[in-house]
N, C-alpha and C positions, 0 to 999 in steps of 0.2 A: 504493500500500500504506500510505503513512504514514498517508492519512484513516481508512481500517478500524483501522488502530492507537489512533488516537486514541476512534473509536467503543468500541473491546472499553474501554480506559483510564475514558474517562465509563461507562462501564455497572457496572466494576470497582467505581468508587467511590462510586455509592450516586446518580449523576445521570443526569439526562431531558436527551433534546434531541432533534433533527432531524434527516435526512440528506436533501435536496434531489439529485436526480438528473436531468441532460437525458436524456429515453431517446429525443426523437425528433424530427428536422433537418430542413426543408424550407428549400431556399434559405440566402443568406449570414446569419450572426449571429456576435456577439462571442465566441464559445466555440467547445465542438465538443461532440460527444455520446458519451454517459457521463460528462462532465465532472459533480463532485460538491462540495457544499459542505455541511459538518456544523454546525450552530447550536443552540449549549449553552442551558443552561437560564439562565446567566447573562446572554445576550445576544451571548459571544462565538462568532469562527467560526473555520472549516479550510478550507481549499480556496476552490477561487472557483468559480461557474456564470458570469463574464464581466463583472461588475460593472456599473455605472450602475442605472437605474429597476428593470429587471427583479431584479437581485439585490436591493433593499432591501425588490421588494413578496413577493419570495419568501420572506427571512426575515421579515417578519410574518406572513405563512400559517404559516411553520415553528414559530413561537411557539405558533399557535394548534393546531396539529398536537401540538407535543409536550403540548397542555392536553389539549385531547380525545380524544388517543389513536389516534386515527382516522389513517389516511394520505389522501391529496390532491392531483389531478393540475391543474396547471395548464396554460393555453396563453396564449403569449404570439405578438401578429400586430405584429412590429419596421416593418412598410412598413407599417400601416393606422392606426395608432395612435400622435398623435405625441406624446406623451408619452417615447416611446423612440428618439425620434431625437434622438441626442448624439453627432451628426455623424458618425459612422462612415458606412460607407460599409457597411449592413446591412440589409437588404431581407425576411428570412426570416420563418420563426415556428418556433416551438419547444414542448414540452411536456414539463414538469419534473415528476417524481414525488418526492411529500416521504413522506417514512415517518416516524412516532416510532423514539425510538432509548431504550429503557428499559431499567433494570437489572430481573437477577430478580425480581418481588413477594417480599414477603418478609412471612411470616406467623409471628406470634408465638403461641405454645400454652401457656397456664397450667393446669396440671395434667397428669398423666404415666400417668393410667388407661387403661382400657382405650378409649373414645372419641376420647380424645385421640391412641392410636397409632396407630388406624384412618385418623382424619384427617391425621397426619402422614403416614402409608404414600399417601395419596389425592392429598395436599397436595404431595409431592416428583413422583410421577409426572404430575404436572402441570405441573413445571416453576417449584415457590417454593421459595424459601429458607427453612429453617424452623427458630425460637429456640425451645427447650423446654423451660418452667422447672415446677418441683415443688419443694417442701421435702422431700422425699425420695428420698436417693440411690437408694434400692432400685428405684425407679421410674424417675426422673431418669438414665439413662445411657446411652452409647453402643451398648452390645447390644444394646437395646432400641428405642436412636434412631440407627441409623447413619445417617451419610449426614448428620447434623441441623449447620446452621452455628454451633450453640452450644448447651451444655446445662449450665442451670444448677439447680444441686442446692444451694441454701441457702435459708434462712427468706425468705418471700417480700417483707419489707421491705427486707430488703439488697438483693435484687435488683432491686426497685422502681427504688431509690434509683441502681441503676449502669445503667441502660436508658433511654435516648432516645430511642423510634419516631418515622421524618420523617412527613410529611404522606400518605406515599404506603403507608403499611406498612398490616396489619389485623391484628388481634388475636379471639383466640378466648378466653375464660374460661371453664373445664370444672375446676376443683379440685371436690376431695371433698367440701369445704362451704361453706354460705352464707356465713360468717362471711369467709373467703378471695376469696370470690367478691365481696362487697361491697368488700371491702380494696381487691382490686386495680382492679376498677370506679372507685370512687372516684378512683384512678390515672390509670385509661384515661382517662375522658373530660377531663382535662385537660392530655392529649397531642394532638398535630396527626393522629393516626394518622388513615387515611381510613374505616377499617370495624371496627367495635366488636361480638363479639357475645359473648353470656352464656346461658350450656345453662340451664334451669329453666323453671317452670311461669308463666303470666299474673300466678297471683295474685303470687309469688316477686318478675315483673318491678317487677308496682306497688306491691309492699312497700318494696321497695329503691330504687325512685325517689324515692316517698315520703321515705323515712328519711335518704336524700341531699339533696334538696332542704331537707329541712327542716333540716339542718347547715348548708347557707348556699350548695350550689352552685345553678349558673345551670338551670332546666331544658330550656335549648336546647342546652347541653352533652349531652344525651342523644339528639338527634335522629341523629347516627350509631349509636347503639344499637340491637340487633337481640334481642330476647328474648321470647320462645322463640326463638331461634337455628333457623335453617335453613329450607327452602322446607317447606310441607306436604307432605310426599307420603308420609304414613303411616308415617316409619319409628321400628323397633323395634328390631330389633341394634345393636351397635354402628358396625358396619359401612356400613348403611342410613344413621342418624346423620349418619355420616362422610362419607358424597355426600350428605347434604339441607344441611350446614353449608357444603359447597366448591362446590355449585353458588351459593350466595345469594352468597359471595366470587367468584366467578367472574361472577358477572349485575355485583355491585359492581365488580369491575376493569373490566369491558366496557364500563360507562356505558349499561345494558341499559334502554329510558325504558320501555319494554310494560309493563302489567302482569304482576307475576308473585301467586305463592304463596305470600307472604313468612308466615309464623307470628305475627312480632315484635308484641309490642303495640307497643312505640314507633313503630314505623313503621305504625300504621295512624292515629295520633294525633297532630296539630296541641298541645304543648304549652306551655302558658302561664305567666304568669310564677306563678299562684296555684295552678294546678295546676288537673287539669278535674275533671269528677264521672265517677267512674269506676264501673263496673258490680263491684261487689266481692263480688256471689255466684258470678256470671260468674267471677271469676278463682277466688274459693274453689272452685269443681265443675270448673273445666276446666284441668287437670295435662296439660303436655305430654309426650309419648311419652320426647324425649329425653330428660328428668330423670329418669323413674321408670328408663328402663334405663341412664342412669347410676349412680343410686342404688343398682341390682340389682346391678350388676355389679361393684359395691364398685370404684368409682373412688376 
């Protein structure tokens, strides 16, 4: 029970790691099965699966488990392999299943409209943890966002300023206007967050890139950015919306390589350090779904 302890305790607090498991015993080896050993993100462990060669090449796979996400069954043959005889008296082979061990995702919501509730409603039932900021209380609150692990209702500098996203968090930007939506952009991309997206139209995207780059940031800083925000797949409610943004966050969490239907200009574009020639009637004629029924719906 203490290792399960220790796994809920890393998840509690905002880290990744590993839980190695022998699920299956032929013949003698240094352990026994179900034996378990947990491997933090900082390198340290719990438990033991029976130590020597086999436990140090399992936690490097667990390393590599907790990167990709992905779980990973190993087999180790103790009599055919001598790399693993350290004298014991072990003849068997075993096969250890490692699992990632992650805390909730946790998704951050700037703006408190009506897209943004949809998504949060979409976004909890899915299982993330979900920050919800607005400069407006009337918007901004728990009636409206129950369940939300934090809601902040102040000018959106302050809250800027008291926010930290790890490496592993995503962010969605849907305020009611450009001028906010630049703000906090600007913000984002010089956070470790792993997934950036911003609700508006093409041209909007390459406005705002523009107008950033041209203040002095990097423009490979953008390369996590997603704008038009969400997969293609026609939608026009808020609601629609709300599943085109949380599946493209869900393909992101999964490490999904396929192609998908991604909207984003950034993500269809290799950008440089001068910035490339961009198609700007293209972006002036082609307004994506989600902004105009954001804009409708008086977000």
């Amino acid at each position: 029970m203490e290792i399960f302890e220790e796994v809920v305790a890393l998840q509690r607090s905002g880290r990744r790691g590993a839980l190695a498991t022998i699920v299956n015993v032929r013949g003698s080896i240094p352990s026994f099965k179900s034996a378990k050993m947990l491997v933090r993100d900082d390198g340290s462990i719990a438990g033991t699966i029976g130590g020597g060669c086999v436990e140090a090449e399992v936690w490097q796979a667990a390393r590599e488990v907790m990167t990709s996400e992905k779980p990973r069954t190993l087999t180790f043959d103790l009599n055919q392999d001598p790399k693993y005889d350290t004298g014991l008296v072990c003849g068997g082979t075993l096969e250890i299943f490692i699992e990632p061990v992650l805390p909730a995702p946790l998704l951050y919501i700037f703006g408190a409209g009506h897209v943004s509730l949809e998504l949060f409603k979409a976004a909890r039932n899915a299982g993330y943890d979900v920050i919800v900021a607005d400069d407006r209380e009337a918007y901004a609150n728990a009636e409206r966002f129950p369940g939300a692990r934090q809601i902040l209702a102040t000018d959106f500098d302050k809250t800027l300023a008291d926010l930290a996203p790890s490496d592993s968090a995503f962010i969605v930007i849907a305020t009611r206007g450009h001028r906010d939506d630049m703000r906090i952009l600007r913000w984002a991309v010089q956070t470790p967050a792993r997934y950036i997206g911003m609700i508006g139209s093409r041209r909007k995207a390459i406005t705002v890139f523009r107008q950033l780059v041209g203040e002095g940031l990097r423009p490979e800083l953008f390369e996590r950015v997603h704008s038009p925000v969400g997969f293609d797949i026609g939608a026009i409610t808020p609601e629609e919306i709300a599943v085109a943004v949380l599946a493209e966050i869900i393909a992101n969490r999964r490490n999904v390589e396929r192609t998908l239907p991604h909207m984003s200009w950034f993500h269809s574009r290799r950008l440089s350090a001068e910035g490339e020639s961009l198609d700007t009637q293209s972006g002036q004629d082609e307004t994506s779904r989600d902004e105009t029924s954001l804009r409708q719906s008086g977000n």
